[in-house]
DRENDRENKE-282002 format. One record per atom (N, C-alpha, C): residue in three letters; residue number from 1; x, y, z. Coordinates in steps of 0.02 Angstrom, whole numbers, plus 32768, in hexadecimal, padded with zeros to 4 digits. Layout:
DRENDRENKE-282002
+-----+-----+------+------+------+
:  aa :   i :   px :   py :   pz :
+-----+-----+------+------+------+
: ALA : NUM :    X :    Y :    Z :
...
+-----+-----+------+------+------+
This chain:
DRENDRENKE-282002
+-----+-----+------+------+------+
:  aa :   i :   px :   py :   pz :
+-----+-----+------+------+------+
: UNK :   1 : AC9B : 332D : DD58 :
: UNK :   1 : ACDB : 3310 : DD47 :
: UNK :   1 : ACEC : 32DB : DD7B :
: UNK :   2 : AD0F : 32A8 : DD6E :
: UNK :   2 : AD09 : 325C : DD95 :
: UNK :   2 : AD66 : 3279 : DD9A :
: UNK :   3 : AD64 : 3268 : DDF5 :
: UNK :   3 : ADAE : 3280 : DDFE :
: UNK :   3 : ADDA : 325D : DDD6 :
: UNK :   4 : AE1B : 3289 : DDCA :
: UNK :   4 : AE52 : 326A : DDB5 :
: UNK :   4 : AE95 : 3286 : DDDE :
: UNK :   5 : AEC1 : 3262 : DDE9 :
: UNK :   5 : AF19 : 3272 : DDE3 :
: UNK :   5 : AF3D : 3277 : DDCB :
: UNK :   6 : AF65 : 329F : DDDA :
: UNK :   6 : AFB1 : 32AB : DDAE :
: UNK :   6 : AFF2 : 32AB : DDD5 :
: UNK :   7 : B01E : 32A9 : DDB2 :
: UNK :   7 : B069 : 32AC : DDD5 :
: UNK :   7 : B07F : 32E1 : DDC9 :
: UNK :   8 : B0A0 : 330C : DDF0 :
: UNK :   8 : B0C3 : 3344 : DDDC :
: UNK :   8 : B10A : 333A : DDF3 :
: UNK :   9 : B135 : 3367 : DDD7 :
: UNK :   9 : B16D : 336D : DE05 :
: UNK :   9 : B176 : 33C1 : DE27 :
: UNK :  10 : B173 : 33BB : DE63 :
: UNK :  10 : B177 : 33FB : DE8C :
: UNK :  10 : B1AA : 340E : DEA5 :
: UNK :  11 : B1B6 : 344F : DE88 :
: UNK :  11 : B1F4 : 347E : DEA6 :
: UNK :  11 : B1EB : 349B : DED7 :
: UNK :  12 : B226 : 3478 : DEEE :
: UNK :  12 : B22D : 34A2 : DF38 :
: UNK :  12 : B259 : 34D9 : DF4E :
: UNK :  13 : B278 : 34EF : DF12 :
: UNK :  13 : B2B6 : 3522 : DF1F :
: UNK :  13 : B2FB : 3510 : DEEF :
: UNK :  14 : B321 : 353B : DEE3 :
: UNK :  14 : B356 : 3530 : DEC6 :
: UNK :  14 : B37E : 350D : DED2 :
: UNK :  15 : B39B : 34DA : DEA3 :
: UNK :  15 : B3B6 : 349F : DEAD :
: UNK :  15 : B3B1 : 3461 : DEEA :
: UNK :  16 : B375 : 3459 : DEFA :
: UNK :  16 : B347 : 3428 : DF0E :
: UNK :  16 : B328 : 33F5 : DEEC :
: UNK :  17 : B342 : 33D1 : DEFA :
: UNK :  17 : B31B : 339A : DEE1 :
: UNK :  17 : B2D0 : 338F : DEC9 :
: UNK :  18 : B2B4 : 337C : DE84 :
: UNK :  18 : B26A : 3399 : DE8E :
: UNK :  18 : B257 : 334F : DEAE :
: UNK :  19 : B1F1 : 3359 : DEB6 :
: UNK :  19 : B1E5 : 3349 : DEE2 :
: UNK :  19 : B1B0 : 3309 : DEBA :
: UNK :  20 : B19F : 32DE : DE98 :
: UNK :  20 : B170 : 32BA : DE87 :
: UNK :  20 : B152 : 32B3 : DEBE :
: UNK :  21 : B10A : 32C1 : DEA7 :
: UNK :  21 : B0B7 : 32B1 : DED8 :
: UNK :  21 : B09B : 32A5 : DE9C :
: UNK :  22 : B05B : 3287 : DEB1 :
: UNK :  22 : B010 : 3281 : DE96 :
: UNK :  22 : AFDD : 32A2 : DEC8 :
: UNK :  23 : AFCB : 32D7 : DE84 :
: UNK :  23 : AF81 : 32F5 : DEC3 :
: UNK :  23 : AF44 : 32ED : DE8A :
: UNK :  24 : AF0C : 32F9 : DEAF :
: UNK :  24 : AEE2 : 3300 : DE98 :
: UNK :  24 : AECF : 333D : DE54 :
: UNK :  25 : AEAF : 3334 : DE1F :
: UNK :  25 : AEA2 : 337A : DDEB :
: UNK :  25 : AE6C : 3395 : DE03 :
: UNK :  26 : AE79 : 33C4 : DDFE :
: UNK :  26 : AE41 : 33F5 : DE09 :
: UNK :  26 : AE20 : 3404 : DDD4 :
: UNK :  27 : ADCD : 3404 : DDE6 :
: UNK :  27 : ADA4 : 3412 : DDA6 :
: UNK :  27 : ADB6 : 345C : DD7E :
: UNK :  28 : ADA1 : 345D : DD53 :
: UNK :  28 : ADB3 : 3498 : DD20 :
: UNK :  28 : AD73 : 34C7 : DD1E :
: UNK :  29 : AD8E : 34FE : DD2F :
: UNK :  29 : AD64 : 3543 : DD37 :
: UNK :  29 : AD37 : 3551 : DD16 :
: UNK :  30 : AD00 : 358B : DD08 :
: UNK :  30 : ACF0 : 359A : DCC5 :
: UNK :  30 : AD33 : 359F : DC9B :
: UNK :  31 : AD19 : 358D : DC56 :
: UNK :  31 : AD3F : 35BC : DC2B :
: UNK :  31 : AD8C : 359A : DC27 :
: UNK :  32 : AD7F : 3563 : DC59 :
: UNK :  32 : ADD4 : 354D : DC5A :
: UNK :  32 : ADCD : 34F2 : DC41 :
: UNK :  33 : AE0A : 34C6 : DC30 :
: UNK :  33 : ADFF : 348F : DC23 :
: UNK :  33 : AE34 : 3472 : DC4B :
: UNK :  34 : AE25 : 343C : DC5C :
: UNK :  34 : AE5B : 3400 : DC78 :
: UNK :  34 : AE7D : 33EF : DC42 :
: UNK :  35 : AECB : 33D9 : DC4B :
: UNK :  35 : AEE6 : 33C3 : DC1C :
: UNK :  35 : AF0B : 3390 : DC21 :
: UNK :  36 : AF0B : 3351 : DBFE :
: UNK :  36 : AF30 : 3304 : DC22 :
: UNK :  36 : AF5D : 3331 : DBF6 :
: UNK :  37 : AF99 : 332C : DC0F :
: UNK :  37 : AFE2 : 331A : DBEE :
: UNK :  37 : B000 : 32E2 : DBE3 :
: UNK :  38 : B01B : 32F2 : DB8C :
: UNK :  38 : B039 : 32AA : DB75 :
: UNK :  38 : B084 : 32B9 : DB88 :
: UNK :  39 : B0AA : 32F7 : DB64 :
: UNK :  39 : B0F5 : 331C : DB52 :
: UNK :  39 : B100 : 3355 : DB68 :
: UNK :  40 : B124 : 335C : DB97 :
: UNK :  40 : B149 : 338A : DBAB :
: UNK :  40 : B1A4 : 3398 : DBBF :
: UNK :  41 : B1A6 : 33D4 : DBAB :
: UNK :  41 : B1E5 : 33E3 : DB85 :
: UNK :  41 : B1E8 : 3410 : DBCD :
: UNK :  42 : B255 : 340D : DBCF :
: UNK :  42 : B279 : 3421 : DC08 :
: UNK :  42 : B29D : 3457 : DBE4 :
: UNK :  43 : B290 : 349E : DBDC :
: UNK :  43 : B2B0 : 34B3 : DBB2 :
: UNK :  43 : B2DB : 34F7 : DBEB :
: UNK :  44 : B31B : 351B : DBD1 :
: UNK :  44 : B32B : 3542 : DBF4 :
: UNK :  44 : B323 : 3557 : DC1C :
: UNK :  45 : B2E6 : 357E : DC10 :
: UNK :  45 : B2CC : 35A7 : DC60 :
: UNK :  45 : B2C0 : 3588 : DC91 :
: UNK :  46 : B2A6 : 3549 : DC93 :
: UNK :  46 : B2A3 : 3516 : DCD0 :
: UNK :  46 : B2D5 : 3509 : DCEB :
: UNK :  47 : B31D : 3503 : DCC1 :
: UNK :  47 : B359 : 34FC : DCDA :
: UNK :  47 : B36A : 352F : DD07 :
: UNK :  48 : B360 : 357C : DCF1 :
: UNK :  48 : B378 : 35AD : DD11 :
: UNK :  48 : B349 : 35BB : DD39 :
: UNK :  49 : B318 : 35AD : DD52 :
: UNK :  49 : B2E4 : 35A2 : DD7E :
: UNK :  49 : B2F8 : 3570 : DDB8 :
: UNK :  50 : B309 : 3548 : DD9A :
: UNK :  50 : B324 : 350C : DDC7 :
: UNK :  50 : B364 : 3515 : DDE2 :
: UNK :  51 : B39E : 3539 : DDCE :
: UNK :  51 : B3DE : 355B : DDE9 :
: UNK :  51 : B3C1 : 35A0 : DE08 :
: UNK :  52 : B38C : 35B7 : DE04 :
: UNK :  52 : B38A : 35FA : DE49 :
: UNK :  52 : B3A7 : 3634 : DE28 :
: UNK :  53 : B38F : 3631 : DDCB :
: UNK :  53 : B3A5 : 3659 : DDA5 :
: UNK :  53 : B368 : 3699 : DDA4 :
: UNK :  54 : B328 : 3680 : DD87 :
: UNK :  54 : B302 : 369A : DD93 :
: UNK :  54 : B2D4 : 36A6 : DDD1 :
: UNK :  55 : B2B5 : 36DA : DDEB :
: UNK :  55 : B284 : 36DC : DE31 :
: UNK :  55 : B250 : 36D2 : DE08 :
: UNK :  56 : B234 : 369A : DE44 :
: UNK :  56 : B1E4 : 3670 : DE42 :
: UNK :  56 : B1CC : 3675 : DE82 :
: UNK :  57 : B176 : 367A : DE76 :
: UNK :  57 : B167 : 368A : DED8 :
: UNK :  57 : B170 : 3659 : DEEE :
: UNK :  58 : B148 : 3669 : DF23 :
: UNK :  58 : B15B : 3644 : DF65 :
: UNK :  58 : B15D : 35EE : DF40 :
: UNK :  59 : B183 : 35B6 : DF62 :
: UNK :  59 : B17A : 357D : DF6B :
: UNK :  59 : B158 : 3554 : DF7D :
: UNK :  60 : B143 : 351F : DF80 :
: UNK :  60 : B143 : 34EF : DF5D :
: UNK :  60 : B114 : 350A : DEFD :
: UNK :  61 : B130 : 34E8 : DECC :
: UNK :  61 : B10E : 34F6 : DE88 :
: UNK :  61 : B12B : 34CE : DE60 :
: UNK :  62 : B0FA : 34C0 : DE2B :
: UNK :  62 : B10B : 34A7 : DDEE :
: UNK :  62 : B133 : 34CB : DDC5 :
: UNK :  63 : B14D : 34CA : DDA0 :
: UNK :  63 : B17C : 34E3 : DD68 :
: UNK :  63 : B16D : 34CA : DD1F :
: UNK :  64 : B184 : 34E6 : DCE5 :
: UNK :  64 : B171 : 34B1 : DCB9 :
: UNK :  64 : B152 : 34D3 : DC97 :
: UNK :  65 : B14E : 34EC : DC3E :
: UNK :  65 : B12C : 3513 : DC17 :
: UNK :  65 : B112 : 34F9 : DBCB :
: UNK :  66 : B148 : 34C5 : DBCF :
: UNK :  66 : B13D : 3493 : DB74 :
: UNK :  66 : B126 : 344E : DB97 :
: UNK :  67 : B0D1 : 3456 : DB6F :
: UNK :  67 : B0CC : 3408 : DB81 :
: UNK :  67 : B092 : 3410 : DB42 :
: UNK :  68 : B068 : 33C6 : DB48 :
: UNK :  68 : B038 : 33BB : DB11 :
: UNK :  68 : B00A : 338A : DB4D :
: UNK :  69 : AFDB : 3389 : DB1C :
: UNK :  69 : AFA4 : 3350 : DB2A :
: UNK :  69 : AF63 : 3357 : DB00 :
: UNK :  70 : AF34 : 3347 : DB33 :
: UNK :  70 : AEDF : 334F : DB09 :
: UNK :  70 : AEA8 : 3346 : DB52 :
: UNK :  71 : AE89 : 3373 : DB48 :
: UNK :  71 : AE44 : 338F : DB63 :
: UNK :  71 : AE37 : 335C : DB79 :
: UNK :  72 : AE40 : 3358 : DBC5 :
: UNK :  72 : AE13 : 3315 : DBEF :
: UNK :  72 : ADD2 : 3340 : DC0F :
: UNK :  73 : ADC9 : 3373 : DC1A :
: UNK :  73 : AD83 : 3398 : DC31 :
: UNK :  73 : AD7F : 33DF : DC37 :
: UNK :  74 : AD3B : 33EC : DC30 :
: UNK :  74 : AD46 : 3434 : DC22 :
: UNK :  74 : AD14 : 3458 : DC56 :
: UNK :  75 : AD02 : 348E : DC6D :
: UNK :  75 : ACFB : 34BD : DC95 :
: UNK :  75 : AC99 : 34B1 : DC8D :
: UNK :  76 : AC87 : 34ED : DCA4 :
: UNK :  76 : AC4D : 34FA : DCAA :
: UNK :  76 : AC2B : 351C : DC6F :
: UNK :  77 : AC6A : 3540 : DC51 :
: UNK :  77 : AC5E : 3575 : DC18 :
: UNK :  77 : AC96 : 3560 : DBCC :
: UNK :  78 : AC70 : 3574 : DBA7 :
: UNK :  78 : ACA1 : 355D : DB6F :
: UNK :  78 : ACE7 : 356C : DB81 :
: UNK :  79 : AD16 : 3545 : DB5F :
: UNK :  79 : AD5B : 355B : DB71 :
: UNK :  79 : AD70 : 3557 : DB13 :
: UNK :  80 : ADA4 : 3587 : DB0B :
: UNK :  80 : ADC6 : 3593 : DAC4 :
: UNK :  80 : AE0D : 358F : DAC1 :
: UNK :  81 : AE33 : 3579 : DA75 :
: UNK :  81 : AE69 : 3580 : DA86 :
: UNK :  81 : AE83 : 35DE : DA85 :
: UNK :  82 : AEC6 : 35D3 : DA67 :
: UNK :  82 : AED1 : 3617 : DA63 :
: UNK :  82 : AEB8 : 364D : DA24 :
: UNK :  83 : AEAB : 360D : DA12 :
: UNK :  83 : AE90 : 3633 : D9AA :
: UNK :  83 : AE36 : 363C : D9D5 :
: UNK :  84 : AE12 : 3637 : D9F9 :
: UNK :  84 : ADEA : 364E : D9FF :
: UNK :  84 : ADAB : 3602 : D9F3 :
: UNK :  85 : ADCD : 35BC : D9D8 :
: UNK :  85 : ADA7 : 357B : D9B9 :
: UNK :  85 : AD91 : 3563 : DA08 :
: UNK :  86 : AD4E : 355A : DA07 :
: UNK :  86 : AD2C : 3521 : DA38 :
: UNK :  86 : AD68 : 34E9 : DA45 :
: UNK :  87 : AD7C : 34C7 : DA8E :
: UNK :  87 : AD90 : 34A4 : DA99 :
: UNK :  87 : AD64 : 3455 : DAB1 :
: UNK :  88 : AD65 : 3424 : DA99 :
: UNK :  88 : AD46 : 33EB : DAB8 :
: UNK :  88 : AD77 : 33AE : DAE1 :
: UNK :  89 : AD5A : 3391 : DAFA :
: UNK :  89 : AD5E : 3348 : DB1F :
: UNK :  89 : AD8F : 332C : DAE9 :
: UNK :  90 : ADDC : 330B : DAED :
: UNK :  90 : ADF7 : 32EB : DAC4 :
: UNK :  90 : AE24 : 3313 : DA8E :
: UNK :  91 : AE1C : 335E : DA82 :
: UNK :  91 : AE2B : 336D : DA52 :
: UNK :  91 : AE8C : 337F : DA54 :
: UNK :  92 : AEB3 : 3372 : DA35 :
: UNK :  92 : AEF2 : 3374 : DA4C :
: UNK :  92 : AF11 : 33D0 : DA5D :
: UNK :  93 : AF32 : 33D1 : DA78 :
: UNK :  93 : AF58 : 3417 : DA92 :
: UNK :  93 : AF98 : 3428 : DA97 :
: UNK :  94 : AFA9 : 3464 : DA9B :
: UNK :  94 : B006 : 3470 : DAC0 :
: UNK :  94 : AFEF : 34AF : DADB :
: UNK :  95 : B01C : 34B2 : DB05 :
: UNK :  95 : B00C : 34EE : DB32 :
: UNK :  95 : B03E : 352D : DB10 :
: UNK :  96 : B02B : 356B : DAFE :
: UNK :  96 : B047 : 359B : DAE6 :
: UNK :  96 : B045 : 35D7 : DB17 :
: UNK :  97 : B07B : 35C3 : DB39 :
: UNK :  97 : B0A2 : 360B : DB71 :
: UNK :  97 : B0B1 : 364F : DB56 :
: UNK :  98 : B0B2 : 3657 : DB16 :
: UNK :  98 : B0D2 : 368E : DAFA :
: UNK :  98 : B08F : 36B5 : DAFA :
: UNK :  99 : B05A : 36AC : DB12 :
: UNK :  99 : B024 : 36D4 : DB0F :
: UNK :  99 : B00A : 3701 : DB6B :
: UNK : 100 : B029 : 3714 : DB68 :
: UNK : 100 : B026 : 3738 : DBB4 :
: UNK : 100 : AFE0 : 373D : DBBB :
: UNK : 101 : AFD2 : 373A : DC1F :
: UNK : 101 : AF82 : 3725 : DC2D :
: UNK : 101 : AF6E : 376B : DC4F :
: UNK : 102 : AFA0 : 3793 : DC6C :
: UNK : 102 : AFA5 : 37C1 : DC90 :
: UNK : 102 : AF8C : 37D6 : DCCE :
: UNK : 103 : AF8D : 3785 : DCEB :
: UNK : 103 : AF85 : 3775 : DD39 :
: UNK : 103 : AFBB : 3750 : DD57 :
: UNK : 104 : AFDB : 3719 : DD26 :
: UNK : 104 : B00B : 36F1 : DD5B :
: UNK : 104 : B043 : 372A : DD77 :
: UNK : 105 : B065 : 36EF : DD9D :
: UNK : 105 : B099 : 3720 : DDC1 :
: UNK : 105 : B0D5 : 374C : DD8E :
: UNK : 106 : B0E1 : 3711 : DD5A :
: UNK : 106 : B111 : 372F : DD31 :
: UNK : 106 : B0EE : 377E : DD08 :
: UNK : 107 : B0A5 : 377B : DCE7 :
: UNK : 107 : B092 : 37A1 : DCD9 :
: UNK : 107 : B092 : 37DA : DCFE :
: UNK : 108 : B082 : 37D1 : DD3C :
: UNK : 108 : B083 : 381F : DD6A :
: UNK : 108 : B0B0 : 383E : DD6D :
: UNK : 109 : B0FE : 3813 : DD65 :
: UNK : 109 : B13F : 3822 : DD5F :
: UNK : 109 : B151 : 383E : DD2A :
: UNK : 110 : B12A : 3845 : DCFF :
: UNK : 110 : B13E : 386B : DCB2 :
: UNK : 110 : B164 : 383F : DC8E :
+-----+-----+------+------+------+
């Protein structure tokens, strides 16, 4: 994979200002894909995330759960969506949170 960047905006804590950077992407795992983002959506929980409504670990982090794009690179090992379909180079996406991974932090939290 030929490096690329992105911009994020990083939270630093409740009602803080977020933080625009550009860092570098990190290549994608087995089994996992890079994803350019075109659309992403600010919906509630980020709000109450962002007022110090909900607990999130430790700081500095991204936030952020509705977005879209399409497959800029993929892993070592096939990667799939959630229906179980081969994913390729280009193919368009949205990210679906409602499917628990049962590692992130929120997941361990029940």
């Amino acid at each position: 994979m030929k490096p690329c960047t992105g911009r994020l905006a990083i939270f630093n804590g409740p009602g803080k200002p977020l933080e625009i950077v550009t860092r570098e992407a990190v290549a994608p795992g087995a089994g996992e894909a890079l994803l350019r983002l075109a659309y992403s959506g600010i919906c509630g929980t980020d709000v109450h995330i962002h007022e110090g409504c909900l607990a999130m670990p430790d700081m500095p982090l991204v936030i952020g759960h509705e977005f879209s794009g399409t497959v800029a690179a993929l892993g070592t090992e096939p990667a799939a969506d959630g229906l179980g379909t081969p994913l390729a180079c280009g193919d368009s996406v949205i990210a679906c949170v409602a499917v628990p991974c049962g590692e992130c932090f929120n997941c361990r939290r029940g």
